[in-house]
HTML snippet that shows the backbone in 3Dmol.js (N, CA, C, O; Angstrom):
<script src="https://3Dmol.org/build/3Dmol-min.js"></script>
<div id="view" style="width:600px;height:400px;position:relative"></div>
<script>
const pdb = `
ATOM      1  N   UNK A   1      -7.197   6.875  41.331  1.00  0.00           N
ATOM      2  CA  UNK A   1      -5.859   7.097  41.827  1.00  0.00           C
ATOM      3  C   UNK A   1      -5.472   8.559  41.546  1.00  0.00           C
ATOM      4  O   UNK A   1      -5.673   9.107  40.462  1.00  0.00           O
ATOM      5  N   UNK A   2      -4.957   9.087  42.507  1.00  0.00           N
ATOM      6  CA  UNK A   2      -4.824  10.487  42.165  1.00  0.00           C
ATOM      7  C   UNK A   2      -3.608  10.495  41.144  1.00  0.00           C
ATOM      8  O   UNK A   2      -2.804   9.612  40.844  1.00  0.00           O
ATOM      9  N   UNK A   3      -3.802  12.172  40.598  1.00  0.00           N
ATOM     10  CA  UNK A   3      -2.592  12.118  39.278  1.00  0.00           C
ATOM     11  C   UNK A   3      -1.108  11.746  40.197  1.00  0.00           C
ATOM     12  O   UNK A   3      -0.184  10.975  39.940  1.00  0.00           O
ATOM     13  N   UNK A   4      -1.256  12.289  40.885  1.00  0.00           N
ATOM     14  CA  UNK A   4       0.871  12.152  40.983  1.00  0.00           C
ATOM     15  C   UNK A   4       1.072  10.793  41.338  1.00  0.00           C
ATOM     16  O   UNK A   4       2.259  10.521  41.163  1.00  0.00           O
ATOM     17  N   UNK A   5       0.306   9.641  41.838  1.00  0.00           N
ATOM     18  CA  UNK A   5       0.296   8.420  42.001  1.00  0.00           C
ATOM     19  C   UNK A   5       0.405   7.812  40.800  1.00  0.00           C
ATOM     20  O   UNK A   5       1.310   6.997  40.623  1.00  0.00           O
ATOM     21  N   UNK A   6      -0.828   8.230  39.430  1.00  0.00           N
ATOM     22  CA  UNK A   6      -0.394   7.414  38.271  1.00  0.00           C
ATOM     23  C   UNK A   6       0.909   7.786  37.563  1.00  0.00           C
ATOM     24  O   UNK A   6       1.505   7.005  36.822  1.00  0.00           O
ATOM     25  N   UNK A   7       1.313   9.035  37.840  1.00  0.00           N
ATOM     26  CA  UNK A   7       2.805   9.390  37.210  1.00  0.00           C
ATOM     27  C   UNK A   7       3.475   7.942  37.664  1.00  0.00           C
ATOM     28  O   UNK A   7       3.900   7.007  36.986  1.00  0.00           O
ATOM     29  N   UNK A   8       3.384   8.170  39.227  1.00  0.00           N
ATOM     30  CA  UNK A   8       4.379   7.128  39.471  1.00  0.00           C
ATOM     31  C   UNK A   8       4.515   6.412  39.100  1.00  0.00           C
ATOM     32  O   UNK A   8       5.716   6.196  38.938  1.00  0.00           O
ATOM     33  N   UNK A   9       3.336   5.043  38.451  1.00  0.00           N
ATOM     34  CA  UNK A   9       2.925   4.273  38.409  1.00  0.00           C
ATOM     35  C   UNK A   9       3.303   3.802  36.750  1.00  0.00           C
ATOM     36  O   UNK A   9       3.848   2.754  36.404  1.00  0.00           O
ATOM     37  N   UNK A  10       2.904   4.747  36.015  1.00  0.00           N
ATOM     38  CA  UNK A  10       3.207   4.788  34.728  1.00  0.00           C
ATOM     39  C   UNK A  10       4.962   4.863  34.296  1.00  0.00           C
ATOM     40  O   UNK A  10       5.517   4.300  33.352  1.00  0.00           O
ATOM     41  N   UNK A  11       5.500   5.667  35.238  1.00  0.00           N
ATOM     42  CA  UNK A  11       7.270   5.874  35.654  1.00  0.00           C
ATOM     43  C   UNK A  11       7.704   4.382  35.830  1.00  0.00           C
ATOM     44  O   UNK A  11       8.456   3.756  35.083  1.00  0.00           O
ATOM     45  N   UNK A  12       7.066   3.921  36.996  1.00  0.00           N
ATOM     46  CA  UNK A  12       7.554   2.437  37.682  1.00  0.00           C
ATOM     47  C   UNK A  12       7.357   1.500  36.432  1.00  0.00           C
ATOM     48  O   UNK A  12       8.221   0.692  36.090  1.00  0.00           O
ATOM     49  N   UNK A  13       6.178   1.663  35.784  1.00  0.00           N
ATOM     50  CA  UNK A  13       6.214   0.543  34.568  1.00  0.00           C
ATOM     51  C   UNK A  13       7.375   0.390  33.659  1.00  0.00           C
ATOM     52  O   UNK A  13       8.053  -0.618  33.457  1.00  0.00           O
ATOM     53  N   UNK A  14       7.507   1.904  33.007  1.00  0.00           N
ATOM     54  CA  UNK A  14       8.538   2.075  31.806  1.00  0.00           C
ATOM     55  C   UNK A  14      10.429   1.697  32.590  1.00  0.00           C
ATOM     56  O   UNK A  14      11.398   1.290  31.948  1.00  0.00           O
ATOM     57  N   UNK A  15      10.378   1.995  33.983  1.00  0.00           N
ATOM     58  CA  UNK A  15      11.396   1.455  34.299  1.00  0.00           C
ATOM     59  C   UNK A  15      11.420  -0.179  33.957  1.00  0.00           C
ATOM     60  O   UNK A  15      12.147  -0.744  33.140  1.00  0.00           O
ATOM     61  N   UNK A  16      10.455  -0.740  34.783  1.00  0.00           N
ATOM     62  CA  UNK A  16      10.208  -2.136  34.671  1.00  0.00           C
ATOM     63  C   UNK A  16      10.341  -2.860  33.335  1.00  0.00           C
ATOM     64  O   UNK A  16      10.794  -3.999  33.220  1.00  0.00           O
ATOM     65  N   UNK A  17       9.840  -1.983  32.191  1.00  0.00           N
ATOM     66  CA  UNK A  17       9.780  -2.513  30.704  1.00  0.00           C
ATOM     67  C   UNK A  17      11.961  -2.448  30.154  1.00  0.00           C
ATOM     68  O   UNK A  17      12.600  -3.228  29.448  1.00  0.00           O
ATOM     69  N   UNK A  18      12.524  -0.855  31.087  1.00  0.00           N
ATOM     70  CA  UNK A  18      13.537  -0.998  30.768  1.00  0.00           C
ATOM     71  C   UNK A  18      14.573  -2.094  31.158  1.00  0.00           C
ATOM     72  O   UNK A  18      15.603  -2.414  30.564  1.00  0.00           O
ATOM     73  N   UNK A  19      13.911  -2.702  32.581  1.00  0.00           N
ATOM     74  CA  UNK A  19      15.143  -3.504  33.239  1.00  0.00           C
ATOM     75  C   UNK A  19      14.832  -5.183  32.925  1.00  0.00           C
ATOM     76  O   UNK A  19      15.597  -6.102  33.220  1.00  0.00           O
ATOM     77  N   UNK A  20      13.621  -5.302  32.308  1.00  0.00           N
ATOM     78  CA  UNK A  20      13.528  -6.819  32.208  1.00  0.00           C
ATOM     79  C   UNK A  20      12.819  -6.728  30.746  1.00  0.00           C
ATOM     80  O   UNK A  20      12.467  -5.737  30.106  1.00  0.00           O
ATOM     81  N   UNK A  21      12.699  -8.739  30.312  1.00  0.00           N
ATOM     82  CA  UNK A  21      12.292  -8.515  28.819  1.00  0.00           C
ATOM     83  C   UNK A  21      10.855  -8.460  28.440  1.00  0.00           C
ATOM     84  O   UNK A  21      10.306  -9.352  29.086  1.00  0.00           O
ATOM     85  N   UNK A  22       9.986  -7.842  27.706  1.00  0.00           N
ATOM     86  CA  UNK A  22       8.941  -7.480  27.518  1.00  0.00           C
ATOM     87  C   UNK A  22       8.142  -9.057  28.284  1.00  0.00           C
ATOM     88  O   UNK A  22       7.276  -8.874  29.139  1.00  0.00           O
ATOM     89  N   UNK A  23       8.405 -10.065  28.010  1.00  0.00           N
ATOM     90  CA  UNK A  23       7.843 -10.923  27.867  1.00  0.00           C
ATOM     91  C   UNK A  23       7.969 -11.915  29.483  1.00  0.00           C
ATOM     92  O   UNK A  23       7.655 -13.098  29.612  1.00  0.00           O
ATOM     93  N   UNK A  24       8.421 -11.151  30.370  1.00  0.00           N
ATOM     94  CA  UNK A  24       8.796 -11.425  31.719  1.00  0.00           C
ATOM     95  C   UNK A  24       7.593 -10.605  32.634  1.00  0.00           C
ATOM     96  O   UNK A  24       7.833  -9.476  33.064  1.00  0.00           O
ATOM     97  N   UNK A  25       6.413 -11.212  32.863  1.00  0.00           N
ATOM     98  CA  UNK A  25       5.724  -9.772  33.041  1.00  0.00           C
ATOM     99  C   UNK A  25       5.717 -10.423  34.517  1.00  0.00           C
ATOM    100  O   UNK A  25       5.519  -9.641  35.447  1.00  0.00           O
ATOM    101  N   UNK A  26       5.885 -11.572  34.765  1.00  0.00           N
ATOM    102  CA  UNK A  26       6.396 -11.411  36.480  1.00  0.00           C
ATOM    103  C   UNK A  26       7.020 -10.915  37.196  1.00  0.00           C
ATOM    104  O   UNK A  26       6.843 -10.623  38.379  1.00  0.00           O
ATOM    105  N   UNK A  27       7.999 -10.744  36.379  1.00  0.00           N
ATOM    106  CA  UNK A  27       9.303  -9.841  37.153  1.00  0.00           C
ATOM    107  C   UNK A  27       8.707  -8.412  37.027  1.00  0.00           C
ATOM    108  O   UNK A  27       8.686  -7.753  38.066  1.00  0.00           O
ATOM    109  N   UNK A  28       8.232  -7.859  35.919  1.00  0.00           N
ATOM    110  CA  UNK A  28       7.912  -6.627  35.739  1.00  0.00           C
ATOM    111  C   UNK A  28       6.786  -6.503  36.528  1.00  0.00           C
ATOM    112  O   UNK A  28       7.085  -5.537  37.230  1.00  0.00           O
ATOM    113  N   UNK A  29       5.653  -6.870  36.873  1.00  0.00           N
ATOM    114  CA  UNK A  29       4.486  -6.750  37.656  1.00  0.00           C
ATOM    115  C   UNK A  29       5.530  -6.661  39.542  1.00  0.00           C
ATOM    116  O   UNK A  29       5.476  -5.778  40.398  1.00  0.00           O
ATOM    117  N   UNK A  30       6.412  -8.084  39.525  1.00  0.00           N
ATOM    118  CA  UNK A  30       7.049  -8.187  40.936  1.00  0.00           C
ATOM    119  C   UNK A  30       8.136  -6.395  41.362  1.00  0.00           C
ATOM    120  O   UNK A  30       8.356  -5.852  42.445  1.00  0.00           O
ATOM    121  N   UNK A  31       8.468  -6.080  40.209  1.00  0.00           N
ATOM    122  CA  UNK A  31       8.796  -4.711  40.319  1.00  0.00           C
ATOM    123  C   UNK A  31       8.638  -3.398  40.508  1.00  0.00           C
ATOM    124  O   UNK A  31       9.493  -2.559  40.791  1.00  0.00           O
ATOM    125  N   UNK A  32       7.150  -3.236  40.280  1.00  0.00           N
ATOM    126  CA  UNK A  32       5.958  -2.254  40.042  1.00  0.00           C
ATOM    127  C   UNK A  32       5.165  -2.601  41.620  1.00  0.00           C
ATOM    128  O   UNK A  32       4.356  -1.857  42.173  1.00  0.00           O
ATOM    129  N   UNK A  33       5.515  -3.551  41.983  1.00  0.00           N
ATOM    130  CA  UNK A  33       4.621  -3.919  43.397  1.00  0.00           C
ATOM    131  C   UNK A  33       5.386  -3.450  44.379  1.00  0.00           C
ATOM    132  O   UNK A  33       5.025  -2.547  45.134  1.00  0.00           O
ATOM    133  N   UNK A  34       6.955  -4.275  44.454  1.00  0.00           N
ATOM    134  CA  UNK A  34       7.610  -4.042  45.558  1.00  0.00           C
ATOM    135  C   UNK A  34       7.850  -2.241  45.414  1.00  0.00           C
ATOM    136  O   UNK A  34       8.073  -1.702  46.497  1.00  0.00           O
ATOM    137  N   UNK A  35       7.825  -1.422  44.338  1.00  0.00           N
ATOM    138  CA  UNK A  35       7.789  -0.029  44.389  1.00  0.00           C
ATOM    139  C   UNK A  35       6.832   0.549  45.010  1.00  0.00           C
ATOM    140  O   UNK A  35       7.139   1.488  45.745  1.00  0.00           O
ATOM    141  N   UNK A  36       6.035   0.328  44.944  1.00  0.00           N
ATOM    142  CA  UNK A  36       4.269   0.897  45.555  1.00  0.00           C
ATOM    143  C   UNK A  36       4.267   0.685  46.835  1.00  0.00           C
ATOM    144  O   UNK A  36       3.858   1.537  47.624  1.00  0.00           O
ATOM    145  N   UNK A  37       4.953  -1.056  47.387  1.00  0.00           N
ATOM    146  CA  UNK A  37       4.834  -0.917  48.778  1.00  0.00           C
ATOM    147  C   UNK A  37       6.130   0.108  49.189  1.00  0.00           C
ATOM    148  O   UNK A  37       5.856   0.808  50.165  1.00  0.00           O
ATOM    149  N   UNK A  38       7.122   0.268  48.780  1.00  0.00           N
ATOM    150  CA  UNK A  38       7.797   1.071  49.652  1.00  0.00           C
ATOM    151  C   UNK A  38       7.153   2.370  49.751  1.00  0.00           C
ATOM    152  O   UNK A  38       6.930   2.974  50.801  1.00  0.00           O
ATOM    153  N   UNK A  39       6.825   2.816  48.367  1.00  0.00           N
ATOM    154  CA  UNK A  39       6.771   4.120  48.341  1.00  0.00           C
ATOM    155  C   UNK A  39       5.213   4.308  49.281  1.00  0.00           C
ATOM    156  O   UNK A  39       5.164   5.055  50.259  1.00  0.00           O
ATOM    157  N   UNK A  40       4.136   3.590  48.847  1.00  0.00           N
ATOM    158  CA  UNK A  40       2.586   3.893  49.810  1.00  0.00           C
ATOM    159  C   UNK A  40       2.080   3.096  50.549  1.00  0.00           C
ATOM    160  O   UNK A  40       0.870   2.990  50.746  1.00  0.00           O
ATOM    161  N   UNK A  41       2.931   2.452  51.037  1.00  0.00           N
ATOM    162  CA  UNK A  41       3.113   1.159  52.209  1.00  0.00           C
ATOM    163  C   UNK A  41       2.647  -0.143  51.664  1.00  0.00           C
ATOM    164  O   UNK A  41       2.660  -0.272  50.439  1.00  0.00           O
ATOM    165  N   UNK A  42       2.084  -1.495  52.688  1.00  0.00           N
ATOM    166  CA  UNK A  42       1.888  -2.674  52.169  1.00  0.00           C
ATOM    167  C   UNK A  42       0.742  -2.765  50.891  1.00  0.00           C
ATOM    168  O   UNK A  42       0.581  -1.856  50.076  1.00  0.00           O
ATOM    169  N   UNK A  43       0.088  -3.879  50.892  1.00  0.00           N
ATOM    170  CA  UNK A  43      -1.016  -4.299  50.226  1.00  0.00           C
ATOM    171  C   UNK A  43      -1.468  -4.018  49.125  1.00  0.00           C
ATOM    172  O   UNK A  43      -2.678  -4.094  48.911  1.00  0.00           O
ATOM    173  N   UNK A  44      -0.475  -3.582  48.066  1.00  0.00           N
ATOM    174  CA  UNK A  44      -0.376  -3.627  47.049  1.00  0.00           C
ATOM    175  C   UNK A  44      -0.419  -4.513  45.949  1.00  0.00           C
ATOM    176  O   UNK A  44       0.308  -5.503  46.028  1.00  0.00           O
ATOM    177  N   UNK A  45      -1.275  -4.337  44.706  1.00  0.00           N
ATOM    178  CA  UNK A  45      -0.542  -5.916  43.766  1.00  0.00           C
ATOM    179  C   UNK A  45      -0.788  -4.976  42.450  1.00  0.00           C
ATOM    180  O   UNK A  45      -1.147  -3.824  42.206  1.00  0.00           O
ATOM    181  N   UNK A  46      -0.335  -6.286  41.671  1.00  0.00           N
ATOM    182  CA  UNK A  46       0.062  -5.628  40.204  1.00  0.00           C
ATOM    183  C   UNK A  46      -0.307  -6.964  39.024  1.00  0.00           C
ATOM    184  O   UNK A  46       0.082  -8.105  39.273  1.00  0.00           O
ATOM    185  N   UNK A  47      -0.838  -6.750  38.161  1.00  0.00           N
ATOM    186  CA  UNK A  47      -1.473  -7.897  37.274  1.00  0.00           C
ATOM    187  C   UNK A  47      -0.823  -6.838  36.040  1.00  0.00           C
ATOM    188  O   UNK A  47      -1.196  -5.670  35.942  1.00  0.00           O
ATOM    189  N   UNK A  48       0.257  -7.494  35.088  1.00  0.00           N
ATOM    190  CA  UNK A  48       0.840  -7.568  34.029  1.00  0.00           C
ATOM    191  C   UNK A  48       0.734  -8.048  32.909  1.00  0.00           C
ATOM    192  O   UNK A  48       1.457  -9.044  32.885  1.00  0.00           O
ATOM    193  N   UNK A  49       0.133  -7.878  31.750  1.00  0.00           N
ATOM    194  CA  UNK A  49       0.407  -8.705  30.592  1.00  0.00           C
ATOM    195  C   UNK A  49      -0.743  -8.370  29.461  1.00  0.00           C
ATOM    196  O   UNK A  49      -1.486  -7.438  29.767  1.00  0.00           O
ATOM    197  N   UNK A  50      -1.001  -9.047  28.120  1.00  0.00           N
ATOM    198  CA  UNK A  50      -1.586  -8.776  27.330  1.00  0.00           C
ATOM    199  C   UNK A  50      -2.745  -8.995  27.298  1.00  0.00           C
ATOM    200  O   UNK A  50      -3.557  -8.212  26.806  1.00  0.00           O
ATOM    201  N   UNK A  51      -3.114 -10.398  27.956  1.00  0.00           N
ATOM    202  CA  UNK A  51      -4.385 -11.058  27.974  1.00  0.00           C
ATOM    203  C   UNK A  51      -4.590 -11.262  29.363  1.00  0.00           C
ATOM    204  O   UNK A  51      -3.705 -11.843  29.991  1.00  0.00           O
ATOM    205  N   UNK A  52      -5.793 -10.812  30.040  1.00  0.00           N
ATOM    206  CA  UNK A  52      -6.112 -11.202  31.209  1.00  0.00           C
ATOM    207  C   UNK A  52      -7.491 -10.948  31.866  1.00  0.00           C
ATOM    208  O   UNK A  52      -8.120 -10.048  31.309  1.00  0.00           O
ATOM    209  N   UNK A  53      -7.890 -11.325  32.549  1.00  0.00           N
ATOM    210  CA  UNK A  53      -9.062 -11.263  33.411  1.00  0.00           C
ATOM    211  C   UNK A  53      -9.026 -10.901  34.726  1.00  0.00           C
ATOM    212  O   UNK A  53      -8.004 -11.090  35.386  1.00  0.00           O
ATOM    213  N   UNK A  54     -10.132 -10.341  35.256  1.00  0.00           N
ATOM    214  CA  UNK A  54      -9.725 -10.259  37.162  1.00  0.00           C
ATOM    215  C   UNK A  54     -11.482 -10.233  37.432  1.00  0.00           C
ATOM    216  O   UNK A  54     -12.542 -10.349  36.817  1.00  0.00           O
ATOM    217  N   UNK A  55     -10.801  -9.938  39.149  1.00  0.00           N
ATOM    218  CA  UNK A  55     -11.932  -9.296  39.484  1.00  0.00           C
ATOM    219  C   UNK A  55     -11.419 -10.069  41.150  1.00  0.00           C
ATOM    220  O   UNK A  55     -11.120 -11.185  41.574  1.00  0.00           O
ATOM    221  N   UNK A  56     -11.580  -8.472  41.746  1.00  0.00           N
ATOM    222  CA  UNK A  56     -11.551  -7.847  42.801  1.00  0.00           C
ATOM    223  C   UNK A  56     -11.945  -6.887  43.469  1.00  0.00           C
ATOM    224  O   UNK A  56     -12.532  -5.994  42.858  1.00  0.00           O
ATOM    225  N   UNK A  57     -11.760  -6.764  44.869  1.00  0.00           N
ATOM    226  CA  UNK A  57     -12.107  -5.340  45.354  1.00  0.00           C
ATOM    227  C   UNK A  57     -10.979  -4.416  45.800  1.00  0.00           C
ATOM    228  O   UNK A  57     -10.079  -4.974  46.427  1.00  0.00           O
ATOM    229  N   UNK A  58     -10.890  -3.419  45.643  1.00  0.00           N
ATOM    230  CA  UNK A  58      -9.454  -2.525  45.825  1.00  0.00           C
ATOM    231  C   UNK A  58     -10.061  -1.220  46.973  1.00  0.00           C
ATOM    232  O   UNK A  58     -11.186  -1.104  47.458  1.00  0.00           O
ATOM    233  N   UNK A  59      -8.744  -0.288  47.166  1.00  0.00           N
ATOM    234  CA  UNK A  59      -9.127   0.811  48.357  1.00  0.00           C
ATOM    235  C   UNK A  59      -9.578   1.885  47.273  1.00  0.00           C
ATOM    236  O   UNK A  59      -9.165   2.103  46.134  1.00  0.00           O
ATOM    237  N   UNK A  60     -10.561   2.466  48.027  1.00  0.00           N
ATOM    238  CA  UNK A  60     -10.849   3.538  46.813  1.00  0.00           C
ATOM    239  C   UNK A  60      -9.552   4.895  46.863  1.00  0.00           C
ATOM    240  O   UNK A  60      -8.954   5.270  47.871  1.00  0.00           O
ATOM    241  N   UNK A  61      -9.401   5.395  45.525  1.00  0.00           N
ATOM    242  CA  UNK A  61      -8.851   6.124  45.168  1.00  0.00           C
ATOM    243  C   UNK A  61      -7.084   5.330  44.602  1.00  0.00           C
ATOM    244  O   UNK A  61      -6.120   5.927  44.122  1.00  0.00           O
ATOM    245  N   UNK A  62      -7.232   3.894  44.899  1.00  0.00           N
ATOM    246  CA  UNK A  62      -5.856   3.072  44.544  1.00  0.00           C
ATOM    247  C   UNK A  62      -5.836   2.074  43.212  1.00  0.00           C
ATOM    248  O   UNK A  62      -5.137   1.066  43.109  1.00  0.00           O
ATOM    249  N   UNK A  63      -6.639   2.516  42.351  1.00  0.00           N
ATOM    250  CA  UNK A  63      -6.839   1.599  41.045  1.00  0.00           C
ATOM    251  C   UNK A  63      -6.096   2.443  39.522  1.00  0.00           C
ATOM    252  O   UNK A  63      -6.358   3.584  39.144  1.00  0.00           O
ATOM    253  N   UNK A  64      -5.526   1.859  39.139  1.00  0.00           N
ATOM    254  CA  UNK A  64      -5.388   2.166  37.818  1.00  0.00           C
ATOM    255  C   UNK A  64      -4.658   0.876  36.884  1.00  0.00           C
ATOM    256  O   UNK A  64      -3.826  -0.002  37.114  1.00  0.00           O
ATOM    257  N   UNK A  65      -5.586   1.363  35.560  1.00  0.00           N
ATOM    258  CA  UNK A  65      -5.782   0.186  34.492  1.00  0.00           C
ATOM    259  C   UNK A  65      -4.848   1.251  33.303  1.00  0.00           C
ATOM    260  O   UNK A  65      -5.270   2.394  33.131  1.00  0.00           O
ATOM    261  N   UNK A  66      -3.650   0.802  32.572  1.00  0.00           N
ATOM    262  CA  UNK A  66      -3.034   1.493  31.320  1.00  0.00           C
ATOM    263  C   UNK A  66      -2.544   0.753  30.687  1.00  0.00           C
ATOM    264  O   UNK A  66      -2.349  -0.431  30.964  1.00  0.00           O
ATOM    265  N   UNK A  67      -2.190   1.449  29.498  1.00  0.00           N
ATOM    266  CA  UNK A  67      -1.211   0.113  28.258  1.00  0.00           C
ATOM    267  C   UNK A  67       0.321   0.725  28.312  1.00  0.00           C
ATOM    268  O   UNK A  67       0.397   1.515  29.253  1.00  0.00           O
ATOM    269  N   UNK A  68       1.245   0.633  27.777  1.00  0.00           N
ATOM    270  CA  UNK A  68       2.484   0.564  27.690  1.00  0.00           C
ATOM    271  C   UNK A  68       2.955  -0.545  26.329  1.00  0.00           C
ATOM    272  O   UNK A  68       2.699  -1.713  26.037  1.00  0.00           O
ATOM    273  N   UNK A  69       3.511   0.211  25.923  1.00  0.00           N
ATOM    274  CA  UNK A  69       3.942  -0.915  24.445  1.00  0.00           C
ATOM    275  C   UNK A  69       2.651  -1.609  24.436  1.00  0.00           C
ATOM    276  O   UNK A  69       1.528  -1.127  24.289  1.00  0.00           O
ATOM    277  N   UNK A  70       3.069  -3.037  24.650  1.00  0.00           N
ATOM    278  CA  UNK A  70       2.193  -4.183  24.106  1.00  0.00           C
ATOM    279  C   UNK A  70       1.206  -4.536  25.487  1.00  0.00           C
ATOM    280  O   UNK A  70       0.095  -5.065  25.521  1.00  0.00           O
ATOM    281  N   UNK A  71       1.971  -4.085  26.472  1.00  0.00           N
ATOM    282  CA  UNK A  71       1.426  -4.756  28.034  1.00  0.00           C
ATOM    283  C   UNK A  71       0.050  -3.887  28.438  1.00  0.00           C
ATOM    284  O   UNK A  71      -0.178  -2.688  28.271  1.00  0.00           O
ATOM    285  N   UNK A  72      -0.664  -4.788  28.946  1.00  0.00           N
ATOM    286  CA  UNK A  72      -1.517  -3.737  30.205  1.00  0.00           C
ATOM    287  C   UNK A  72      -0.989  -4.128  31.373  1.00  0.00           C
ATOM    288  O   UNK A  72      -0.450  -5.209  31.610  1.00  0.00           O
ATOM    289  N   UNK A  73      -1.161  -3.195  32.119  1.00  0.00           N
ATOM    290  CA  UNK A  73      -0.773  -2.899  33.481  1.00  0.00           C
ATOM    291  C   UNK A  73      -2.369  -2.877  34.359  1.00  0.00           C
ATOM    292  O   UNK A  73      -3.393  -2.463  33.814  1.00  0.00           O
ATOM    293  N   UNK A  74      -2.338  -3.292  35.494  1.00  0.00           N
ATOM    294  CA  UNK A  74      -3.312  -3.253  36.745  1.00  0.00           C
ATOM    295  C   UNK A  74      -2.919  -3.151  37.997  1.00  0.00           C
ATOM    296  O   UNK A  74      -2.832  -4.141  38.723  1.00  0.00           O
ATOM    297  N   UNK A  75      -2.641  -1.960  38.384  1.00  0.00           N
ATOM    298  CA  UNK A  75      -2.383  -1.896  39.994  1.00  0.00           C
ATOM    299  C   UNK A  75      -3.222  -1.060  40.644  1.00  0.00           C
ATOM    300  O   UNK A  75      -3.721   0.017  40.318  1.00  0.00           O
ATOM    301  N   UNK A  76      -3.334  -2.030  42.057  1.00  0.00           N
ATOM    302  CA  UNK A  76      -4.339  -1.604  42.933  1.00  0.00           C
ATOM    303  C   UNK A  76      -4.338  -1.766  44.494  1.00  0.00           C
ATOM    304  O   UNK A  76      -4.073  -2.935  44.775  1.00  0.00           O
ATOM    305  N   UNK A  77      -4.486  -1.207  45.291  1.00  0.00           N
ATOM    306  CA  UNK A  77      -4.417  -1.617  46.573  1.00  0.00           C
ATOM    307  C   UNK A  77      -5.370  -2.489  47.391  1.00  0.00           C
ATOM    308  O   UNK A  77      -6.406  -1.929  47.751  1.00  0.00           O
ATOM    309  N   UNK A  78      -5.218  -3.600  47.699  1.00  0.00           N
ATOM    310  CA  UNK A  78      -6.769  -4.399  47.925  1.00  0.00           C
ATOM    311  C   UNK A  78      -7.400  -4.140  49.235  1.00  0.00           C
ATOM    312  O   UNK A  78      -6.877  -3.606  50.213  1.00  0.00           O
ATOM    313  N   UNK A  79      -8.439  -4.533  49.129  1.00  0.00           N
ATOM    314  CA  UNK A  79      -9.270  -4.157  50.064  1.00  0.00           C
ATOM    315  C   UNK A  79     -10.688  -5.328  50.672  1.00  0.00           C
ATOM    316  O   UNK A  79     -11.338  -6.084  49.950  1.00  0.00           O
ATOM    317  N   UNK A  80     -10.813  -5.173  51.913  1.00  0.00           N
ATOM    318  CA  UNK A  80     -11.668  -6.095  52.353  1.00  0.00           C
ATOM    319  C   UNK A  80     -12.962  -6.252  51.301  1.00  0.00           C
ATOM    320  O   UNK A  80     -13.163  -5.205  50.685  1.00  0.00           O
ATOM    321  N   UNK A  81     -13.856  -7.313  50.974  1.00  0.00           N
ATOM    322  CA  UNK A  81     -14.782  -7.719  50.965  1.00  0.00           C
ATOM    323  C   UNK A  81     -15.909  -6.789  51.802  1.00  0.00           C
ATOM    324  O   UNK A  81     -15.593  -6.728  52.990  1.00  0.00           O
ATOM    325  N   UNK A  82     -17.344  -5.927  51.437  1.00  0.00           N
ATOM    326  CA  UNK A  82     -18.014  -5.076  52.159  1.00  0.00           C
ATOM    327  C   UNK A  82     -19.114  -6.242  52.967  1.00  0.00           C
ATOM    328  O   UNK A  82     -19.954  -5.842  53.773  1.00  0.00           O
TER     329      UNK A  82
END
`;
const viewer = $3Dmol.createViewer("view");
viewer.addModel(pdb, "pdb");
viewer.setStyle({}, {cartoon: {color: "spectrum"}});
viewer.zoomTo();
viewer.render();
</script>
């Protein structure tokens, strides 16, 4: 993800951590998503929380993995199956 995208991204979180309670990471993930689509259009998602697993395929250059307080954060733009 290029830098001025993770600014954003890292920005959109700490808002998200300010407007809901640490422990709401739906709302906070649902907040961090609907931002991304406005700001870099649809097909966006966002996986929130302390403990988790994945696995997907995303658009290249649209991934980033960070911590924040207690949370990790995962947003990415998805992408077809090759």
């Amino acid at each position: 993800m290029p830098m001025k995208m993770q600014i954003q991204a890292m920005t959109s979180a700490s808002q998200a951590l300010d407007l809901y309670d640490v422990l709401d990471c739906k709302s906070i993930a649902a907040h961090i998503k609907k931002e991304f689509d406005l700001r870099h259009g649809g097909g966006w998602q966002c996986v929130v929380g302390s403990n988790f697993g994945c696995f997907f395929t995303h658009s290249k250059g649209t991934f980033i993995y960070f911590t924040l307080e207690t949370l990790n954060f995962l947003i990415f733009k998805g992408a077809a199956s090759p």
